[in-house]
Structures are given as structure tokens and as C-alpha cells.
N, C-alpha and C positions, 0 to 999 in steps of 0.2 A: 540817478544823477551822476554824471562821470565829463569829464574834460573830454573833446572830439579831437584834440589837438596833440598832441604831444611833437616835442623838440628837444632832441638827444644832440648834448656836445659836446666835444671833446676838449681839453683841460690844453693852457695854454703849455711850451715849451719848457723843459727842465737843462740840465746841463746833463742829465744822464741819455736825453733825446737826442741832443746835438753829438753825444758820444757814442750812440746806438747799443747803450746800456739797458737791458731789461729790466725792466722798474717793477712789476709785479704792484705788491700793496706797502711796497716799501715808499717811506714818507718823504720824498725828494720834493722841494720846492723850487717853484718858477724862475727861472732867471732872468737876465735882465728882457733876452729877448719878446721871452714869456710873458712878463707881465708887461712890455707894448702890445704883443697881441691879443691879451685877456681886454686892455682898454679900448683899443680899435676894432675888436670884437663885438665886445657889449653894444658899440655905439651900432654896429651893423646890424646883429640881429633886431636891436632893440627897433630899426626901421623896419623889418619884416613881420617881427614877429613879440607883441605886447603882451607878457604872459601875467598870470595875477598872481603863482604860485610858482617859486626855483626851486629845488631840491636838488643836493650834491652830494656824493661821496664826501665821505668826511677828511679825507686825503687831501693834503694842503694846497697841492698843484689845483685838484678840482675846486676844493672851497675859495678858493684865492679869486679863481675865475669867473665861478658862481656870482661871488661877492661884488663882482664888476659890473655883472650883468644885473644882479637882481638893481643894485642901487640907480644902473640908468631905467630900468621899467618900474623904477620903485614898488617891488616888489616883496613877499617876505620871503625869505629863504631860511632853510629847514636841511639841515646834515644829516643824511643817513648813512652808516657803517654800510648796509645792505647795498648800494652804489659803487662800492670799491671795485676797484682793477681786480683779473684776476689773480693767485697767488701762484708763482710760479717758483716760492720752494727753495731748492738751492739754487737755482738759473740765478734768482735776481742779483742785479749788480754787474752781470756778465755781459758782454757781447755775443753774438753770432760766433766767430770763429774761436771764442775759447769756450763757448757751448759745444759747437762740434768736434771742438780735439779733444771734449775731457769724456764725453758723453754722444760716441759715436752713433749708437745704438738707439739711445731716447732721441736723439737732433733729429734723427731721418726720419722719426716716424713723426716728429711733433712738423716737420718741412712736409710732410703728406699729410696735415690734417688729423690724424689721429692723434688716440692720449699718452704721452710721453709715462713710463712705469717708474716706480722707486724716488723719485726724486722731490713728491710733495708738491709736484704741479695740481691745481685744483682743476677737476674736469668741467668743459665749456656748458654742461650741462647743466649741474650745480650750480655756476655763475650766470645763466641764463634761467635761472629757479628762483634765484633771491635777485636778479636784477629786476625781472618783472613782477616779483610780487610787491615790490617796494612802490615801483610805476605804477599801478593799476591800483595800489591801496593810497596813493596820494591822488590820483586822478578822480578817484571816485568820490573826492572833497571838494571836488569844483563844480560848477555848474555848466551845461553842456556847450555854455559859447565861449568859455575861459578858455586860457591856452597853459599847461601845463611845459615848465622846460627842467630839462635834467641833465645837468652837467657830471659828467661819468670821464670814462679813459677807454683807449681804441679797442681793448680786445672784448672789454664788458659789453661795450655797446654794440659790439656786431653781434653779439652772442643774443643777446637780445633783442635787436631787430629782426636773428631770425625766428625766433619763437613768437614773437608778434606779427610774424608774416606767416606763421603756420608752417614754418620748416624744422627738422631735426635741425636744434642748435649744436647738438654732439658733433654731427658729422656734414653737416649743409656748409659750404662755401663761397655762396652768389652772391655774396656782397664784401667790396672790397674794403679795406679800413678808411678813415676819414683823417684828416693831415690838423693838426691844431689848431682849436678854436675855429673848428668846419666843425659844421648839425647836420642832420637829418630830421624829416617834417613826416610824423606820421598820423595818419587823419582815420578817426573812426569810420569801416563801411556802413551798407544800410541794415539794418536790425535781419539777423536770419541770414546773412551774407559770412561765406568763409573763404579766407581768413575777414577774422572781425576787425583785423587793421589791414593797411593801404599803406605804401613806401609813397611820398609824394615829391620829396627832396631828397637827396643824398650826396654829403659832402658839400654843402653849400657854401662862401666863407665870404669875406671884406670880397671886395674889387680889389684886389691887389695880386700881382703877378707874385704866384706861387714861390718860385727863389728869393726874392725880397722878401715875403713874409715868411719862409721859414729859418730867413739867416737877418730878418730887424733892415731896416733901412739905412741907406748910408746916409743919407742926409737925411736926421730926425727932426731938427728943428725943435719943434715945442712938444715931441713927445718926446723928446733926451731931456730936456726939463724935468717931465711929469716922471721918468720913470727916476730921474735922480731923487726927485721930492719923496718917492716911496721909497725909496733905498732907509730913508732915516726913521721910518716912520715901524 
């Protein structure tokens, strides 16, 4: 008995996002942006996809998100440590270009896909090891027409889509990151079928043109309400 369904998504917007900050598993929470899109999220997915079980990284930007989704599918939702971002050591907090002026050497190899040395980045591997044994030991609590969803962060979840797809998560690259509060829908094959999972969606998100939802709408009308009302809350 195991969930056929699985739906991986990404944690709404932080201020370290908007600043092109390496967040790693450092505990930055949603900004204002963020938490519009975690609620205009929920409502979206919650039209495709009705799941009976959420589980999140226990990382505020994710649980935040979780929390929006699980409550429009009224669903229960369950924090896992094991869903975290990867750890990226001393990078976090940094951007791109003072990555690569401090740390010429690790930058160029971590920009080709390889594992950057010395600095306590966690390898894609490791985090594709405790990403899916976390997914597949919730999944397997469901029964097989439930739909399981797991709200994670960009670098977890690729790493993990591609070990679900049967690829070296170490070193495999065919799938690109997903933008916030965008899923991916990954559907069990038939018994005896490898790989045992199918990519069925990727990077799904709202109907809404992409520049507006990664910089909030100019005219929010009643979700500048909703997101002021959470502000106090």
C-alpha cells in the first residue's frame, strides 16, 4: 500500500530570494511576497491536486507554505527535518559573485555540476538519500489512490526527482529548478516498470505571468489585506 501520486513543491519567496542569497538550511522566512504566493498557491494546487497527506521540511519558508496548502485541502500535515534544503556550509547567506571572488576554485566546479571541496557543502547525493527515504516512508502510509504532497526547496527537490527518475542524483542535470510555489506531479509506473516513478508535471504554478508572481502584484486588492492580516498574526 503506498500513494501513486506524489507532488513536490517549492516554498514560497524569502527576502534572501529576491536578494539571490544562498539560503542552504538556514531558517529565513517568507516575505511579504512569499506569503501572497504560498496563499494563491494553496488555492491553485488545491484545484489540481487534493492530497490527504502534506509533509514539509521543517524550515519556516517551507512549513509556512505547507501550512497554506495543507489547510485549503484540509489536510494533515507532518514536519520532517529529512526535507530540508541542501547545506551549503559556508556559501550560505552569500550571493553568486562573492561566492566566486572568495572561492574561485569550489564556484567553478559547483557552476559544472560537481561537488564543491572544503567548505561543508552537503553532497547532492546525501540529500537525495534522506530526501526520498522520507517520501517513500510517508507514501507508503497512504493508500494507493491518495495523493501524497511535499513541500521541500529548489535544490532538494531536483536532487530527488532525479533519483525517482532512476538517474545519478550526484551527477544527472535534466531537470531544471522550479520558480516558487511551482510542483512537479510524479505518478507511480506499472509494477515491474523501471524507473518505478514517471515525471508527469514539472514546474507547474497559479495562472499567473511569471514577473508578477515572482515580484507580488501591483494591484493586490484583497490579498494586501490578507497578507497585512498575517503580518500581526
Amino acid at each position: 500500500m503506498s500513494a501513486r501520486t506524489l507532488v513536490l513543491v517549492r516554498h514560497g519567496r524569502t527576502a534572501w530570494n529576491a536578494a539571490g542569497r544562498l539560503q542552504g538550511q538556514t531558517d529565513v522566512p517568507l516575505d511579504d511576497v512569499g506569503r501572497w504566493q504560498a496563499e494563491r498557491g494553496a488555492r491553485s494546487l488545491f484545484l489540481r491536486h487534493q492530497a490527504s497527506l502534506v509533509v514539509s521540511s521543517d524550515l519556516s519558508r517551507a512549513a509556512d507554505t505547507a501550512r497554506a496548502y495543507a489547510e485549503a485541502a484540509d489536510a494533515s500535515l507532518v514536519l520532517d527535518p529529512r526535507l530540508r534544503e541542501r547545506g551549503f556550509g559556508s556559501w550560505e547567506g552569500l550571493t553568486r559573485d562573492e561566492i566566486d571572488a572568495g572561492w574561485p576554485e569550489q564556484a567553478a566546479a559547483w557552476h559544472r555540476g560537481e561537488e564543491p571541496r572544503g567548505i561543508g557543502v552537503e553532497s547532492k547525493s546525501a540529500v537525495a538519500a534522506r530526501m526520498v527515504d522520507a517520501i517513500l516512508e510517508h507514501a507508503a502510509t497512504l493508500d494507493p489512490r491518495r495523493t501524497l504532497t511535499v513541500v521541500s526547496h529548489g535544490a532538494a527537490i531536483t536532487v530527488a526527482l532525479a533519483q525517482l527518475l532512476g538517474q545519478d542524483a550526484g551527477t544527472w542535470r535534466g531537470i531544471a529548478g522550479l520558480h516558487n510555489v511551482h510542483w512537479s506531479q510524479v505518478v507511480r509506473s506499472s509494477p515491474g516498470t523501471d524507473p518505478e516513478w514517471r515525471l508527469a508535471t514539472h514546474d507547474a504554478g497559479p495562472d499567473i505571468a511569471l514577473d508578477e508572481w515572482n515580484s507580488g502584484p501591483q494591484d493586490q486588492g484583497d490579498d494586501a489585506d490578507w497578507i497585512s492580516g498575517q503580518e500581526s498574526a
